[in-house]
C-alpha positions in Angstrom: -30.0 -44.9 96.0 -32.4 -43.2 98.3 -34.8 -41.2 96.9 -33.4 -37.7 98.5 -30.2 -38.7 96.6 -32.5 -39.1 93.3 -34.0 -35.8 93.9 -30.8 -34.1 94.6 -29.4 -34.9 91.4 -32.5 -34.3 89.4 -32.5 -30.7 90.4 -28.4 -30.4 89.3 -29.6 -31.7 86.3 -32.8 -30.3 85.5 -32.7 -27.2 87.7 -34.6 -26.8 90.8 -37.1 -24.3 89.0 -38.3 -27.1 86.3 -37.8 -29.9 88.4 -40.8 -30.2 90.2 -42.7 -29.7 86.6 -40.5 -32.0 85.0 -40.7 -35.0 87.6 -44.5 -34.9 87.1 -45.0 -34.5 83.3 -42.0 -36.1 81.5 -42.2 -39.2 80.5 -39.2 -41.5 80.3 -39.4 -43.6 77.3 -37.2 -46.4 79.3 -39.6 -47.0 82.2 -42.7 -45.6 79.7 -43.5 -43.2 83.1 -42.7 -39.9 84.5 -40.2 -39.9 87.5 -42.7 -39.6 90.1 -44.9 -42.2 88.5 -42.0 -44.6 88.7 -41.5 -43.6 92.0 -45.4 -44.4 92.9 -45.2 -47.8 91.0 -42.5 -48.7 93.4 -39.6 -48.9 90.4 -36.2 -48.7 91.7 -34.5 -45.2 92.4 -31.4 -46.2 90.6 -33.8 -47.6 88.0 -35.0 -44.0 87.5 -31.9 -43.0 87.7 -30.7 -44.5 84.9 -33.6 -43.8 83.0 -33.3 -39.9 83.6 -29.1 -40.6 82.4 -30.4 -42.3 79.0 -32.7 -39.4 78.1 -30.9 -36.2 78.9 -27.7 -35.6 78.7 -26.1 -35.7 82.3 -22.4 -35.1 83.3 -20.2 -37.6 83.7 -19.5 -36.9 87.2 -23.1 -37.5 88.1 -23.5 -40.9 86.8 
């Protein structure tokens, strides 16, 4: 997954006016990091992905 794709769905997910908050200050008790902190440790998109899936709940069709 590229990481446009990754942002793209975060913001259908989270909304694009908490999203940019969100990436930065939630951490995701899977990868024990925030989004963009995964991201900077070089952790796998769809990693993050799946880490964002298991903590909120996201629509089927987006999985």
């Amino acid at each position: 997954m590229r990481l446009s794709d990754l942002s793209e769905r975060l913001e259908l997910v989270i909304g694009s006016q908490y999203c940019d908050s969100w990436r930065k200050d939630m951490v995701l008790p899977d990868l024990g990091l925030s989004v963009d902190g995964a991201v900077s440790a070089g952790v796998e998109t769809s990693a993050i992905w799946r880490a964002v899936c298991n903590f909120v709940e996201v629509p089927a069709t987006l999985l």
